[in-house]
BATOR-577907 format. One record per residue (C-alpha): x negated, y negated, z. Coordinates in steps of 0.05 Angstrom, whole numbers, padded with zeros to 5 digits. Layout:
<<X, Y, Z>>
...
***
This chain:
<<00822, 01336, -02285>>
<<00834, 01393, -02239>>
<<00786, 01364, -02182>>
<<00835, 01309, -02181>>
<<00903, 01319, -02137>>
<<00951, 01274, -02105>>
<<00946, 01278, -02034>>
<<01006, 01318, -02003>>
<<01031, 01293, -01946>>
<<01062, 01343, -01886>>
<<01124, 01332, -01853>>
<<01115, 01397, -01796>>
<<01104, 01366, -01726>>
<<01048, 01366, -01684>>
<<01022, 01427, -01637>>
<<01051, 01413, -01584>>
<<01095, 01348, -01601>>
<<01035, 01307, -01590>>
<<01032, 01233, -01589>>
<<00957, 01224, -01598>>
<<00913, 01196, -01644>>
<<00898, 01257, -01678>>
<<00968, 01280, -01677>>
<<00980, 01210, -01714>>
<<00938, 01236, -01771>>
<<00966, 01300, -01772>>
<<01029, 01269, -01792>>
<<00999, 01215, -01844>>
<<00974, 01287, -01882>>
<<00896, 01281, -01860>>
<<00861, 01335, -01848>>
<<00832, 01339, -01772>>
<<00789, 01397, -01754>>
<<00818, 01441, -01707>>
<<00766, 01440, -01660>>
<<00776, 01366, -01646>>
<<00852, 01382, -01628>>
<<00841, 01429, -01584>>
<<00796, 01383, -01552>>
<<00849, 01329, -01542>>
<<00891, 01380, -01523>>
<<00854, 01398, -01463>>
<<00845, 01325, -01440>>
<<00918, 01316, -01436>>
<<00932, 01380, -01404>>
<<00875, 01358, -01345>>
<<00922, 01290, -01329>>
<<00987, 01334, -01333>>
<<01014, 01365, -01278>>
<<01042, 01435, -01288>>
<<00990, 01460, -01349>>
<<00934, 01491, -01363>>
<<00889, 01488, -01428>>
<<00916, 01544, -01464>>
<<00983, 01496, -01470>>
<<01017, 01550, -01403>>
<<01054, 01507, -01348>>
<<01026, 01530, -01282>>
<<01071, 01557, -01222>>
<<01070, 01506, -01163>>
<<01050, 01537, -01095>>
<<01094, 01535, -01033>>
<<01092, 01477, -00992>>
<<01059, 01474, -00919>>
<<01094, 01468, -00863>>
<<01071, 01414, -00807>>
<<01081, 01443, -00740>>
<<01043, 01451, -00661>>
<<01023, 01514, -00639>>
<<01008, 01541, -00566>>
<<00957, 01600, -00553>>
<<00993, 01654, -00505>>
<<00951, 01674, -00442>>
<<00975, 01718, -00392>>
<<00991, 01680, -00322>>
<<01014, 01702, -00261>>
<<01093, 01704, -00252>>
<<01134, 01695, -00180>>
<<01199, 01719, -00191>>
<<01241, 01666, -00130>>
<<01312, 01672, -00115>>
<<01341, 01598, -00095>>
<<01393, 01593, -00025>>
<<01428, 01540, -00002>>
<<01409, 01532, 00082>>
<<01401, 01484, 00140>>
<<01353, 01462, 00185>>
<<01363, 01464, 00255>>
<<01316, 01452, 00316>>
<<01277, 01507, 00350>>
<<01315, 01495, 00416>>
<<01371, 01451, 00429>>
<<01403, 01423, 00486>>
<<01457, 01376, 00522>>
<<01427, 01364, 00587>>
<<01473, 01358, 00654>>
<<01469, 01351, 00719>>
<<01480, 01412, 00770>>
<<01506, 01377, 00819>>
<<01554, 01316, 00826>>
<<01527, 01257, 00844>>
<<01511, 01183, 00832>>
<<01457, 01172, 00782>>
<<01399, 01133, 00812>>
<<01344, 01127, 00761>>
<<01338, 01140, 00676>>
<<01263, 01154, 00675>>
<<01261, 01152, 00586>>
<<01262, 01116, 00533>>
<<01315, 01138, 00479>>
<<01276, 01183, 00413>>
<<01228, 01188, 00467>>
<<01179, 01253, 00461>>
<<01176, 01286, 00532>>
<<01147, 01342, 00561>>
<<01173, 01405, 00602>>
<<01186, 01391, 00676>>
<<01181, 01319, 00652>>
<<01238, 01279, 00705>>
<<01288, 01246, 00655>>
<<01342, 01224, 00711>>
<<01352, 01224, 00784>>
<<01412, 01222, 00827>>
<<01420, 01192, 00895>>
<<01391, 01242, 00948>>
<<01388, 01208, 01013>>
<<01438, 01266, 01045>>
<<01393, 01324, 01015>>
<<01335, 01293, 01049>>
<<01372, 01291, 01108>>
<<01387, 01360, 01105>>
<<01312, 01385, 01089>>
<<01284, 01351, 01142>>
<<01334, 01384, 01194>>
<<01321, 01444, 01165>>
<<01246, 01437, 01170>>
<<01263, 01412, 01242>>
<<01302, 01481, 01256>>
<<01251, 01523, 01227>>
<<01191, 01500, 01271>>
<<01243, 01507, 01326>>
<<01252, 01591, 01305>>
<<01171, 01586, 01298>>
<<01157, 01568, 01375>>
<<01214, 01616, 01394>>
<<01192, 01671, 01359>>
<<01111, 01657, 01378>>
<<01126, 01653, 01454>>
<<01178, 01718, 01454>>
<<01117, 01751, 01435>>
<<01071, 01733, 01492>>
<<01132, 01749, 01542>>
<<01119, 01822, 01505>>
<<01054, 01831, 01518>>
<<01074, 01817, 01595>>
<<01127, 01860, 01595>>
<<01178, 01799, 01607>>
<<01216, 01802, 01542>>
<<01249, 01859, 01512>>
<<01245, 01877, 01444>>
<<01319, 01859, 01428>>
<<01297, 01790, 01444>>
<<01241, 01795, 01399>>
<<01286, 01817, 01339>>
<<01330, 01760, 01350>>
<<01272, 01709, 01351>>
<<01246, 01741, 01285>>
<<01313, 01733, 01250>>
<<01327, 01671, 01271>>
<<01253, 01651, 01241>>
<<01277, 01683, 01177>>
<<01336, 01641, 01182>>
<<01318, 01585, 01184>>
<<01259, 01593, 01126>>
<<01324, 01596, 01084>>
<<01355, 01540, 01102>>
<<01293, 01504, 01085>>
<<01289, 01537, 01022>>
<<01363, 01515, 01003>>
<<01356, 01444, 01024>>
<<01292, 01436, 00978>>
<<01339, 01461, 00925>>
<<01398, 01416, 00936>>
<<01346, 01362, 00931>>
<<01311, 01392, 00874>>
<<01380, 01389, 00843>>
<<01377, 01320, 00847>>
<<01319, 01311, 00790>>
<<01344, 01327, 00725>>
<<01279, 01343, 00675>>
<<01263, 01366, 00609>>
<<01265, 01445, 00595>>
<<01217, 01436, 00544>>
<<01179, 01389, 00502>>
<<01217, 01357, 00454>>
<<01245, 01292, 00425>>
<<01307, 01262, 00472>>
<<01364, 01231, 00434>>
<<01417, 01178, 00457>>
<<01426, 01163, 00534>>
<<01496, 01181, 00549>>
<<01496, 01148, 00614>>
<<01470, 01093, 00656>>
<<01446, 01082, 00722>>
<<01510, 01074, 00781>>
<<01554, 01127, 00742>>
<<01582, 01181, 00773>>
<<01568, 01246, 00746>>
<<01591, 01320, 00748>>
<<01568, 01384, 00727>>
<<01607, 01373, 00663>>
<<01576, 01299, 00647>>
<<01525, 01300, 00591>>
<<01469, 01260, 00601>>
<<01431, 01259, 00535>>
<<01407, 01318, 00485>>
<<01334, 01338, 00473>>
<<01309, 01375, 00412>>
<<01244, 01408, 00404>>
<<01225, 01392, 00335>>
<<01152, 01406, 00325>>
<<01167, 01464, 00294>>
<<01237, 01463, 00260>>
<<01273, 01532, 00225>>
<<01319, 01547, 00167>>
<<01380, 01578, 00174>>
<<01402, 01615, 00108>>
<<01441, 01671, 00082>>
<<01440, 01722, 00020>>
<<01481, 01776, -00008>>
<<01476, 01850, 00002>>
<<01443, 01858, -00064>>
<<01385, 01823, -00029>>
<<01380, 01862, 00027>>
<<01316, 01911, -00006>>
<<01278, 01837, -00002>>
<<01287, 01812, 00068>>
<<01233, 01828, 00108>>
<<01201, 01787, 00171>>
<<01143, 01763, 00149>>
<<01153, 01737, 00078>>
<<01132, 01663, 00055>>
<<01189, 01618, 00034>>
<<01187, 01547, 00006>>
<<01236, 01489, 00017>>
<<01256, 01426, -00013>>
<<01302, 01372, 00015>>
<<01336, 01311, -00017>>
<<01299, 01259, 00021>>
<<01229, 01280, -00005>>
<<01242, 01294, -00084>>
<<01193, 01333, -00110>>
<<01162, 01357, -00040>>
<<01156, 01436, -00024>>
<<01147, 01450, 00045>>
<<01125, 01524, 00065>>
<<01143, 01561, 00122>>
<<01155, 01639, 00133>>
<<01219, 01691, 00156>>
<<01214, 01707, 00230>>
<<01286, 01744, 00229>>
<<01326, 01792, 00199>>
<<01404, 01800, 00210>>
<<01409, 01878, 00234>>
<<01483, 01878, 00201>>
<<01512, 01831, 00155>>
<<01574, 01790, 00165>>
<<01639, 01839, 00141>>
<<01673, 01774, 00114>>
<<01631, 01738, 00083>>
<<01581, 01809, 00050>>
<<01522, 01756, 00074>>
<<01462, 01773, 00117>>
<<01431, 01720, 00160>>
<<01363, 01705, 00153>>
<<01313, 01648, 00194>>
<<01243, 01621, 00185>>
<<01198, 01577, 00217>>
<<01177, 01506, 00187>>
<<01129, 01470, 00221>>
<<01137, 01399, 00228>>
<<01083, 01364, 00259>>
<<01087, 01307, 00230>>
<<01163, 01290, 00252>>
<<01177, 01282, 00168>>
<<01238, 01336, 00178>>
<<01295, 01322, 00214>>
<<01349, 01379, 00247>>
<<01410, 01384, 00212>>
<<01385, 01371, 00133>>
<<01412, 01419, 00084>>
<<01352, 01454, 00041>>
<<01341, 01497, -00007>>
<<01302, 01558, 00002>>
<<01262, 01594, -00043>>
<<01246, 01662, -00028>>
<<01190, 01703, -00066>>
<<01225, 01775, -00085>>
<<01165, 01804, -00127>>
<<01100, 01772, -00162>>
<<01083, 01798, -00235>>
<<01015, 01802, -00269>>
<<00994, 01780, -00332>>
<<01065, 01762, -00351>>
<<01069, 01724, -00423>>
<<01101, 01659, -00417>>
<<01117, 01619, -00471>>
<<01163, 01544, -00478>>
<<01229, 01559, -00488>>
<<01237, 01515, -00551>>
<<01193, 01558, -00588>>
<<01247, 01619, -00577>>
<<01297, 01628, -00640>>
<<01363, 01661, -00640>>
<<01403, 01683, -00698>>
<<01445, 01757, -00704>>
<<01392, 01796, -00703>>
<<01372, 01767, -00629>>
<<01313, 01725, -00603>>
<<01250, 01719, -00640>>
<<01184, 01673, -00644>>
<<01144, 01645, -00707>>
<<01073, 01676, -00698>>
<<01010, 01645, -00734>>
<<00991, 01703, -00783>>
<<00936, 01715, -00826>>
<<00922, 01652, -00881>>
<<00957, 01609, -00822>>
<<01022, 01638, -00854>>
<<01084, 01642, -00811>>
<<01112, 01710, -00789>>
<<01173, 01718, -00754>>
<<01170, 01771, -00694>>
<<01225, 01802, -00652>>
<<01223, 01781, -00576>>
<<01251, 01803, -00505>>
<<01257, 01756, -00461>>
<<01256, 01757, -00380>>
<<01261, 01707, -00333>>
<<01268, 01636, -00349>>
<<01250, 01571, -00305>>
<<01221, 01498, -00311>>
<<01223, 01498, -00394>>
<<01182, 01564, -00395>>
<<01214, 01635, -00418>>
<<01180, 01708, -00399>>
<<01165, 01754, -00457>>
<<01167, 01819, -00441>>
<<01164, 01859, -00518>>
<<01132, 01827, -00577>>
<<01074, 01786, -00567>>
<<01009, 01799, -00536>>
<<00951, 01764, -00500>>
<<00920, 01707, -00552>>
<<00970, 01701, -00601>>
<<00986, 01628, -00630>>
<<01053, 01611, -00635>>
<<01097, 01549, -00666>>
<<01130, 01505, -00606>>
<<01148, 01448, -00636>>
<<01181, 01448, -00712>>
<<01218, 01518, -00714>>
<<01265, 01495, -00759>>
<<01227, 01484, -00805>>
<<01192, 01553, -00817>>
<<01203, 01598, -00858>>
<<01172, 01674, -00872>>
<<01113, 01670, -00911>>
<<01100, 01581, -00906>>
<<01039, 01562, -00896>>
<<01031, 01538, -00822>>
<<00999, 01470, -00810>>
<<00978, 01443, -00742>>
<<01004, 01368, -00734>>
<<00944, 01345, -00693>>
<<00888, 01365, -00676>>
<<00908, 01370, -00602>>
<<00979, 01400, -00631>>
<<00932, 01469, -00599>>
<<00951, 01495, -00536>>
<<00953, 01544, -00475>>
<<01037, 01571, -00475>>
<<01018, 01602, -00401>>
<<00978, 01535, -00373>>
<<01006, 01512, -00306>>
<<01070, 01574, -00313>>
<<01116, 01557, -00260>>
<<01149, 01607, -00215>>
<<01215, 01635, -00241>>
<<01266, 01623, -00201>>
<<01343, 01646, -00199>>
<<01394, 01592, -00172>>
<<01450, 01594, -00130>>
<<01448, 01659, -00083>>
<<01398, 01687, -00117>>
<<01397, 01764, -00107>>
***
């Protein structure tokens, strides 16, 4: 009967190569609507990666990039040249005696602080005594001469030869008294100014000359820093100008202090220029004699871009920075760089106020990644708490 025909069975592979139900009966030669394939079809596709539903594999997009970023803001910039100096006391002095003698009396303490005209030592005087009180004795002598020559004037019974005489002989001996206060004044040895008094180099029953040292005194309240720099400097030095110092025995410690002089000339073998400023030291922390170093302000810039100096890249084409572009993509931008100090670089060409750069995970950027912040405190300010620049050694 022509109604009745032997199933034929296919041996053509499923759409696809699939290994579903339907494409099960496909194989065994049943007939499955179409519509229901397509249906399957699109169930697989939605739990397989790299498809769509019209059977196309979809392109992956590019992979993020995790990275931290830092906002620029314009700071202000002090461009500081570094010296190398010393600290020495505003005066300092080995006292001595004027005159020889034997000392009598030590009138200190050792690291005492003393005042001017303060006594410090005395030396046995009993002779210069003597010797003032016979030339006070003299002089009141000259005095009575002198006052009754003039009443022999004024009766005509002294000349005026013998009043000249009288008169000079007063003058004399006003100068002898003068001289023997002197020798005994001599005798005192005291502090030319206030200061701090060092080591007693002498005790009481020694012998002394005009050549003995007796001890050294230091004024130290306000101590200054001796320092030189080259001739290219010389445009800079100027009375005047603020300076900072640091010394090894207080790590970490600026101390400020100013330039109070100028070399006029500078030294022919050496090319340097002396310069000195004043430190005040109140508190006794500094001590005469500790090496510094000096930082000296040349020139203060405005709005200067500062940025960390791991977030500057270097290949042939010279320095450059990732910048956060549009779609938080990465964009690689051309840099100049200035001065550089504390972990911090100057930008002088290629960035501008507010944009966000990558500090932290250069290497892994590339143009045109997707940028990713690692935390959300990876944000920052590049130009937050910018140092001063600085130039080390003998600066400029």
């Amino acid at each position: 009967m022509p109604w009745l025909r032997t199933p034929q069975v296919s041996t053509a592979r499923p759409p696809g190569g699939l290994r579903t139900a339907a494409g099960a009966a496909y194989a065994a030669g049943l007939a499955v609507p179409t519509g229901v394939i397509c249906v399957l079809t699109g169930i697989l596709c939605l739990g397989t990666t790299g498809c769509d539903p019209n059977g196309a594999e979809a392109l992956p997009g590019p992979p993020s990039v995790t990275v931290e970023f830092a906002s620029i803001e314009p700071a202000t910039l002090r461009d500081v040249a570094t010296f190398s100096g010393q600290l020495e006391a505003e005066h300092s002095v080995v006292l001595k005696p004027e005159t020889d003698g034997v000392l009598a009396t030590s009138e200190f303490a050792e690291g005492q602080k003393v005042k001017r005209d303060q006594v410090l030592f005395t030396l046995r005087n009993e002779e210069q005594q003597a010797r003032l009180r016979e030339a006070k004795a003299n002089l009141a002598l000259a005095h009575d001469i002198f006052n009754r020559t003039q009443k022999l004037m004024t009766r005509d019974a002294a000349s005026l030869a013998q009043k000249d005489r009288a008169a000079s002989e007063r003058e004399v001996a006003q100068a002898r008294v003068a001289l023997a206060e002197l020798f005994l004044q001599r005798t005192e040895i005291r502090a030319p100014f206030d200061g701090v008094v060092g080591i007693r180099m002498v005790d009481p029953g020694d012998r002394v000359t005009d050549e003995t040292p007796l001890v050294q005194i230091d004024a130290v309240d306000r101590l200054q820093v001796l320092f030189a720099i080259s001739e290219q400097g010389v445009a800079f030095a100027r009375t005047g100008a603020p300076l900072e110092l640091r010394v090894l025995p207080y790590p970490g410690e600026v101390f400020h202090g100013e330039i109070f002089f100028v070399s006029p000339t500078l030294d022919p073998a050496t090319r340097r220029m002396i310069l000195k400023g004043w430190v005040p030291n109140e508190d006794g922390r500094l001590r005469a004699g500790l090496f510094a170093n000096v930082d000296l302000e040349i020139a203060t810039r405005e709005n200067a871009l500062l940025v960390p100096e791991p977030a500057v890249v270097a290949d042939r084409q010279g320095p450059y920075v990732w910048r956060l572009g549009e779609d938080d993509m990465a964009t690689r931008v051309p840099v100049e760089l200035g001065l550089r100090k504390g972990g911090r670089v100057e930008v002088t060409m290629g960035l501008r106020p507010g944009d966000t750069i990558v500090v932290a995970g250069t290497h892994k950027v590339a143009e045109g990644k997707k940028l990713v912040a690692a935390a959300p405190g990876a944000r920052g300010t590049a130009s937050r708490d910018a140092p001063a620049a600085v130039s080390s050694g003998e600066g400029t």
